[in-house]
PLY file of the C-alpha trace (Angstrom):
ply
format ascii 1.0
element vertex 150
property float x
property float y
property float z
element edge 149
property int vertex1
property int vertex2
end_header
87.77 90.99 89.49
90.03 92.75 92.11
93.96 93.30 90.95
96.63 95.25 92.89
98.25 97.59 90.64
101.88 98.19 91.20
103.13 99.04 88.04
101.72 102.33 87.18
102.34 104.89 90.00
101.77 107.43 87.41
98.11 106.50 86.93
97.59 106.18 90.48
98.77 109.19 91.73
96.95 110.62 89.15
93.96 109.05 90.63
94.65 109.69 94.11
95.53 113.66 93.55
91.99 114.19 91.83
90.13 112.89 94.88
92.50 114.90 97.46
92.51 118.02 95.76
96.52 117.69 95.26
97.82 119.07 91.46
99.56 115.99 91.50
102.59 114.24 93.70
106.14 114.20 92.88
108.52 112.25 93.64
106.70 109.33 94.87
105.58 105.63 94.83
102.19 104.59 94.61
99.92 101.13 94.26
96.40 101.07 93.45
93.40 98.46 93.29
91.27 98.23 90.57
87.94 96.60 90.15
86.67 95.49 86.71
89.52 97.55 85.12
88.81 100.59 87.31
91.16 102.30 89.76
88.60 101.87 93.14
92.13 102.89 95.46
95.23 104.64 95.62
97.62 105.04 98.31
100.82 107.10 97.17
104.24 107.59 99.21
106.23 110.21 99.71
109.41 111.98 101.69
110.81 108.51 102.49
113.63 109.80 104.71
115.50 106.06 104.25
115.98 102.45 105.92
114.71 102.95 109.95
113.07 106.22 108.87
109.44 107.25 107.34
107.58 108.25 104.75
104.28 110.18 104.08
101.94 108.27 103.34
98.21 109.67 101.07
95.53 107.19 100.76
92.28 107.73 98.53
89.12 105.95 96.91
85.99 105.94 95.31
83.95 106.41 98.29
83.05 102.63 98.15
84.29 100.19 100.75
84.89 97.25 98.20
88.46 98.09 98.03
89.17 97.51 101.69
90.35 93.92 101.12
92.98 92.60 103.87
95.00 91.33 100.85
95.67 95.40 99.69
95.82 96.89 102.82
98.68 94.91 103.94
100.34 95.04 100.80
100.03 98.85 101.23
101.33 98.76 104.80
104.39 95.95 103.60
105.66 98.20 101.27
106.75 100.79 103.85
106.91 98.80 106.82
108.75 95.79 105.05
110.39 97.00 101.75
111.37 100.05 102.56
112.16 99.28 106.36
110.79 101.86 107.90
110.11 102.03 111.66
106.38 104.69 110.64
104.27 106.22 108.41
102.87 109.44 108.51
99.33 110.57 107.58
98.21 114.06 107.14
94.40 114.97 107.35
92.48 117.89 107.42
90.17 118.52 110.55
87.56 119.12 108.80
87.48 115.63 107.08
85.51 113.63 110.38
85.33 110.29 107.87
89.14 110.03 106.94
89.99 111.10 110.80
87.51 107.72 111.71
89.30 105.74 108.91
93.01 106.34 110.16
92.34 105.66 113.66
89.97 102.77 112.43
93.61 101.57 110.75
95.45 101.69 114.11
96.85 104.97 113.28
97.53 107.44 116.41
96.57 111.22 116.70
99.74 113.00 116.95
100.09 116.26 116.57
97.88 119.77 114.32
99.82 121.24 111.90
98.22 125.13 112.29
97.08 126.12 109.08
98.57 123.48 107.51
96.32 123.65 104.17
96.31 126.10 101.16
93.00 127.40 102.48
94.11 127.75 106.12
92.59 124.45 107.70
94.67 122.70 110.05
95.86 119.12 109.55
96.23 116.67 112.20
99.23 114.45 112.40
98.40 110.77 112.30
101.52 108.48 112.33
101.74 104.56 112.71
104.91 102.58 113.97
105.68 99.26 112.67
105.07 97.48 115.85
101.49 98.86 116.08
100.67 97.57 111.76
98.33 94.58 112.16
98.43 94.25 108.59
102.07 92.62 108.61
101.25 89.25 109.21
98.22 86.69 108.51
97.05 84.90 105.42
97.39 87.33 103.05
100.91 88.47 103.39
103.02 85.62 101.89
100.75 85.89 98.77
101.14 89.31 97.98
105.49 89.22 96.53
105.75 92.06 93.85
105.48 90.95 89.81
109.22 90.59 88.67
0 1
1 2
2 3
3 4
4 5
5 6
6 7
7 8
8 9
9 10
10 11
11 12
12 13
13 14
14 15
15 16
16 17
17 18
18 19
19 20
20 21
21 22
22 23
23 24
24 25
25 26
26 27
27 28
28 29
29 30
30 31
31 32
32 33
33 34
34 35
35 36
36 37
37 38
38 39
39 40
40 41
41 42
42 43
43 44
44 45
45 46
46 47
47 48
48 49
49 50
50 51
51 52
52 53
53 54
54 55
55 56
56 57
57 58
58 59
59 60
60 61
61 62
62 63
63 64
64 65
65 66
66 67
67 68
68 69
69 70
70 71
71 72
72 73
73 74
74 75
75 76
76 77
77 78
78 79
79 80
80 81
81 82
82 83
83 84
84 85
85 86
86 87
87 88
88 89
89 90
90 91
91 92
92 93
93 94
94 95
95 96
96 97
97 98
98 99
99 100
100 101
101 102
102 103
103 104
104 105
105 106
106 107
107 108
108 109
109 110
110 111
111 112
112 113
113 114
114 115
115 116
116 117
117 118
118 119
119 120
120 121
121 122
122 123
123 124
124 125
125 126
126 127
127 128
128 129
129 130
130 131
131 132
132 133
133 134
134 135
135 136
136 137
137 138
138 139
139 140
140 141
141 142
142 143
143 144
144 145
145 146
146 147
147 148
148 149
């Protein structure tokens, strides 16, 4: 059985910084998907710069493509787009990473800009960023289903 996870961030961002090579993230928000108990997804948020702003935005999985429900992706595009109000998100991958490049742009994110040298090791990172307008995970039959546990 599938269950969003939106009360641990701890354990997710745990998750997600393992499979991106990150120590761990700070100072963020994060909701997962788990499978039989398992953490299959992780997408953590960070730098939100306020209401009508951004925020970073790290995304990670088990490799597997059962966690790419529409009921979790649009709860993990609500939560910036519609919680925290803001007008785009911001992704950061590394150019030599061809199969998360093909999954942002796959998500309606846009090719922005290269960060030169952007990594620890010296690889560049291209700037992916997505504007509320462009999200087509805002609305459809999954959204009104998917209000936050109390």
């Amino acid at each position: 059985m599938k269950r969003i996870v939106w009360n641990e961030p701890e354990r997710v961002a745990r998750f997600v910084a393992a499979l991106t090579g990150e120590d761990e993230y700070r100072a963020s928000v994060a909701i997962g998907l788990e499978c039989d108990g398992e953490l299959v997804a992780g997408v953590v948020y960070q730098l939100y710069t306020g209401p009508g702003g951004s925020l970073l935005m790290h995304v990670a999985s088990d490799g597997t493509r059962r966690w790419m429900t529409r009921a979790y992706l649009s709860a993990c595009f609500r939560y910036p787009f519609v919680q925290m109000r803001c007008r785009r998100v911001t992704g950061l991958v590394r150019t030599d990473n061809l199969e998360a490049q093909r999954f942002d742009e796959h998500l309606g994110f846009k090719r922005e800009g290269l960060l030169r040298q952007g990594c620890t090791d010296g690889t560049d990172m291209i700037v992916y960023g997505m504007l509320a307008s462009e999200c087509r995970f805002l609305e459809g039959k999954h959204h009104a289903a998917l209000a936050r546990p109390a």
